[in-house]
Backbone as CSV, one residue per row, in Angstrom:
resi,resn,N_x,N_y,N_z,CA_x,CA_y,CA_z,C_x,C_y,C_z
1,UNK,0.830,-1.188,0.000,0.000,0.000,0.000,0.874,1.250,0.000
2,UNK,0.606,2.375,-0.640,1.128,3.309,-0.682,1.894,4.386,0.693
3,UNK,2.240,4.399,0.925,2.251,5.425,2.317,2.220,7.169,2.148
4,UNK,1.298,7.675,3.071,1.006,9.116,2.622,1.732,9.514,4.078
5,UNK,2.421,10.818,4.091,3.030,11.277,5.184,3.349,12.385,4.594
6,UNK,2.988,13.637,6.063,2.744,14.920,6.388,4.406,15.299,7.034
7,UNK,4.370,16.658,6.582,5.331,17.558,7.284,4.977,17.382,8.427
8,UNK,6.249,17.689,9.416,5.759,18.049,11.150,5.305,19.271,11.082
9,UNK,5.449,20.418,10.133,4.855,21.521,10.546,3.106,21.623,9.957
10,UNK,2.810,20.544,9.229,1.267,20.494,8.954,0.723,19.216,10.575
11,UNK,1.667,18.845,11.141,1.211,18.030,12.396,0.661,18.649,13.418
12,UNK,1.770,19.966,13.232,1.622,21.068,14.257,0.119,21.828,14.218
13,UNK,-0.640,21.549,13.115,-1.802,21.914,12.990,-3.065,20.668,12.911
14,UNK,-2.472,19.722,12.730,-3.646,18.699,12.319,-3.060,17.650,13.056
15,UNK,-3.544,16.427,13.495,-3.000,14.905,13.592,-3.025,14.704,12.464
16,UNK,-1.555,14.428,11.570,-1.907,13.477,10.293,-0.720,12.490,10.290
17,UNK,-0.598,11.769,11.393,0.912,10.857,11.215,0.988,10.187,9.979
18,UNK,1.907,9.180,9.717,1.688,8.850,8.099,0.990,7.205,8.219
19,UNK,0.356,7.508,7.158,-0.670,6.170,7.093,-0.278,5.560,5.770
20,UNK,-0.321,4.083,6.094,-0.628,3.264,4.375,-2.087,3.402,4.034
21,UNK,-1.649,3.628,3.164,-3.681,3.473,2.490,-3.798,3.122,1.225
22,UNK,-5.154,2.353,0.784,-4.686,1.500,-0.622,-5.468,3.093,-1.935
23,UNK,-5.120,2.735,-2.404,-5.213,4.184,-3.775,-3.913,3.717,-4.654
24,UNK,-4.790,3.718,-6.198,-3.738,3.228,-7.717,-3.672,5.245,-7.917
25,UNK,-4.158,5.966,-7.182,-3.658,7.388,-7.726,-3.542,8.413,-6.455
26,UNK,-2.690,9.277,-6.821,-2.501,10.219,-5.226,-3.863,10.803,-4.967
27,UNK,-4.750,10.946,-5.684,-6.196,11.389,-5.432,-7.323,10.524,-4.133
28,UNK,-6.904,9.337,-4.494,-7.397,8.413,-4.013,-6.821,7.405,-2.915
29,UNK,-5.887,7.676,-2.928,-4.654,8.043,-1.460,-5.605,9.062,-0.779
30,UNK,-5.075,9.820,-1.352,-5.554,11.292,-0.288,-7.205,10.782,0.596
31,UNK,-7.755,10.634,-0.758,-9.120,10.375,-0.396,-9.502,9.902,0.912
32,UNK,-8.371,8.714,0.777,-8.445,7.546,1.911,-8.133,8.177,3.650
33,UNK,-7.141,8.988,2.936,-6.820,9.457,4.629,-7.377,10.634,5.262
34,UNK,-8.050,11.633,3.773,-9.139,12.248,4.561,-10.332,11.654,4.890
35,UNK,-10.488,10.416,4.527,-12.050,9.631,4.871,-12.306,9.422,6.853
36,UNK,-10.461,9.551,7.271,-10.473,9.096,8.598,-9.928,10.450,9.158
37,UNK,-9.861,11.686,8.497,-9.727,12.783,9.346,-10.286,14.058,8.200
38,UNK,-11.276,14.168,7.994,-11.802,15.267,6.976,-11.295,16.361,7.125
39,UNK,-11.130,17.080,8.349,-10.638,18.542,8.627,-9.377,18.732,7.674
40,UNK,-8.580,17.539,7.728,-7.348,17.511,6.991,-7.463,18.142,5.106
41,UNK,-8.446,17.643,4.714,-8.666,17.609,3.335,-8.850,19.474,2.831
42,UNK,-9.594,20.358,3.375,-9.735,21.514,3.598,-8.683,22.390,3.776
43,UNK,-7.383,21.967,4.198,-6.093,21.969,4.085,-5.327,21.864,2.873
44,UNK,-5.826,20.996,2.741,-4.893,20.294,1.458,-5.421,20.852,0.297
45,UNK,-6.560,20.502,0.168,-7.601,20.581,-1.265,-8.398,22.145,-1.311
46,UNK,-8.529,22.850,-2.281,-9.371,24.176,-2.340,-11.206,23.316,-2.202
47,UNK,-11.710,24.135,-2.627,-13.519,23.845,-2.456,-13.643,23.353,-3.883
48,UNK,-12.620,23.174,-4.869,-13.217,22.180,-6.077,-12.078,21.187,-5.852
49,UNK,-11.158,20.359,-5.136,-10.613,19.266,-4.904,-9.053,19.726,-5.417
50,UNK,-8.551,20.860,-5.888,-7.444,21.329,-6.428,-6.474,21.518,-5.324
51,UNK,-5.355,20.821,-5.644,-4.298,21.324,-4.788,-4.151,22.587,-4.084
52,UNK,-3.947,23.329,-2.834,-3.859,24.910,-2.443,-3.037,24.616,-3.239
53,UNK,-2.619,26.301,-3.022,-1.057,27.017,-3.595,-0.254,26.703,-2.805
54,UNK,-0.755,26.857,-1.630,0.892,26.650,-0.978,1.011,25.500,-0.381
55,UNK,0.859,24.373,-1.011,0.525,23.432,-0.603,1.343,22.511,-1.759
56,UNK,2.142,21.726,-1.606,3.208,20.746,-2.714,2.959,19.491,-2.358
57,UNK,2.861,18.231,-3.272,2.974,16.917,-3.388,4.120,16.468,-3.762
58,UNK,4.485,15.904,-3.594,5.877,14.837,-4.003,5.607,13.633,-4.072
59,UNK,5.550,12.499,-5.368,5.271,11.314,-5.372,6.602,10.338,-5.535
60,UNK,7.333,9.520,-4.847,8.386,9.351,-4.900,9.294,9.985,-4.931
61,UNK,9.543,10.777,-4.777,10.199,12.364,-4.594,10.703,12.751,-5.869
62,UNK,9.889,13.284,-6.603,8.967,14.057,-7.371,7.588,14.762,-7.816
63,UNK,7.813,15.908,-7.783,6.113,16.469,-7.438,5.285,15.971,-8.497
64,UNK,4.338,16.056,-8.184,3.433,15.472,-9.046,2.862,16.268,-10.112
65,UNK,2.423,15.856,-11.061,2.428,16.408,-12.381,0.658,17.476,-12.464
66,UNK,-0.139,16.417,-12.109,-1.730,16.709,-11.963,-1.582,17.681,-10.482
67,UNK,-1.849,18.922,-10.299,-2.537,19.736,-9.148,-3.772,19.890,-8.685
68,UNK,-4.322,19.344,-10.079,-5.663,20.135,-10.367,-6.593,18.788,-9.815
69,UNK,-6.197,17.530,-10.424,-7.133,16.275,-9.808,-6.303,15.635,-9.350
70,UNK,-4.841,15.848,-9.249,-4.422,14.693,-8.462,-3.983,13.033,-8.896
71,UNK,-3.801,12.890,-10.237,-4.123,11.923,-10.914,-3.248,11.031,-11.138
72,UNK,-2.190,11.440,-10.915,-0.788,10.722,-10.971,-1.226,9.581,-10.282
73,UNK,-0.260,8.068,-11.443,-0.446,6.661,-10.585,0.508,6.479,-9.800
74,UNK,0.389,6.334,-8.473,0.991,5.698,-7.832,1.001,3.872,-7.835
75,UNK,2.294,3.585,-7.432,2.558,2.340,-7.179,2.273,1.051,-6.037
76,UNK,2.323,0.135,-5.379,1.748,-0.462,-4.731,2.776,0.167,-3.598
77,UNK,3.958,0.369,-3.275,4.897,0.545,-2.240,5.383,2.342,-2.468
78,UNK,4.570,3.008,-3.283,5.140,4.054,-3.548,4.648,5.101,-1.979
79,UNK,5.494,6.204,-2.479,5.555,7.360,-1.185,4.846,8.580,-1.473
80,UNK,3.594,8.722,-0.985,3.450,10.294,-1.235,4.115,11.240,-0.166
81,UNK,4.041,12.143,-0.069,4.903,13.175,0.568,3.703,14.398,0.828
82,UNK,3.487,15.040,1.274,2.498,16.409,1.739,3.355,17.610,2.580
83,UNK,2.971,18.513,1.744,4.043,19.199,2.449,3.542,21.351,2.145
84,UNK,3.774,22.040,2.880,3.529,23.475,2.878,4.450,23.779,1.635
85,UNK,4.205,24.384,0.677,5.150,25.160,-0.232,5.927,26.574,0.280
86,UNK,7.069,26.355,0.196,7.435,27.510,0.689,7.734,28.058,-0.415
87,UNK,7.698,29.950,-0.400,8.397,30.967,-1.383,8.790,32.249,-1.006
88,UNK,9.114,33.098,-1.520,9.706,34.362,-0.869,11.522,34.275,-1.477
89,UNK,11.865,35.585,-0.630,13.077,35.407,-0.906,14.211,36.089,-0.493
């Protein structure tokens, strides 16, 4: 199963330790682990399911291609990553 895991500084706001959860796409990953903590998803996702802005995925450590649905396949042992985008300068 895939494993999804949060920054400590999105912990610092939410419980989201990292969970396996079964999903063939990071959408459906996600899905899974907001199914057992929703507040989390509101975070993550805008009000049409789109990645925030400041908000980055990494799928095997590489970001993911889809922002918008999320669509990228993940693998049976693959890693998502969740994480605050940082910018400035």
């Amino acid at each position: 199963m895939p494993r999804v895991t949060f920054t400590a500084n999105l912990q610092r706001h939410l419980a989201c330790p990292p969970v396996d959860v079964a999903g063939a796409t990071v959408r459906e990953a996600l899905d899974a682990v907001f199914a057992g903590n929703p507040r989390l998803r509101g975070y993550v996702l805008d009000e049409h399911g789109a990645l925030r802005h400041h908000m980055a995925i990494f799928l095997d450590g590489t970001p993911i291609r889809d922002r918008k649905a999320q669509t990228d396949a993940v693998a049976e042992a693959g890693n998502i990553f969740v994480m605050q985008a940082l910018s400035g300068g």
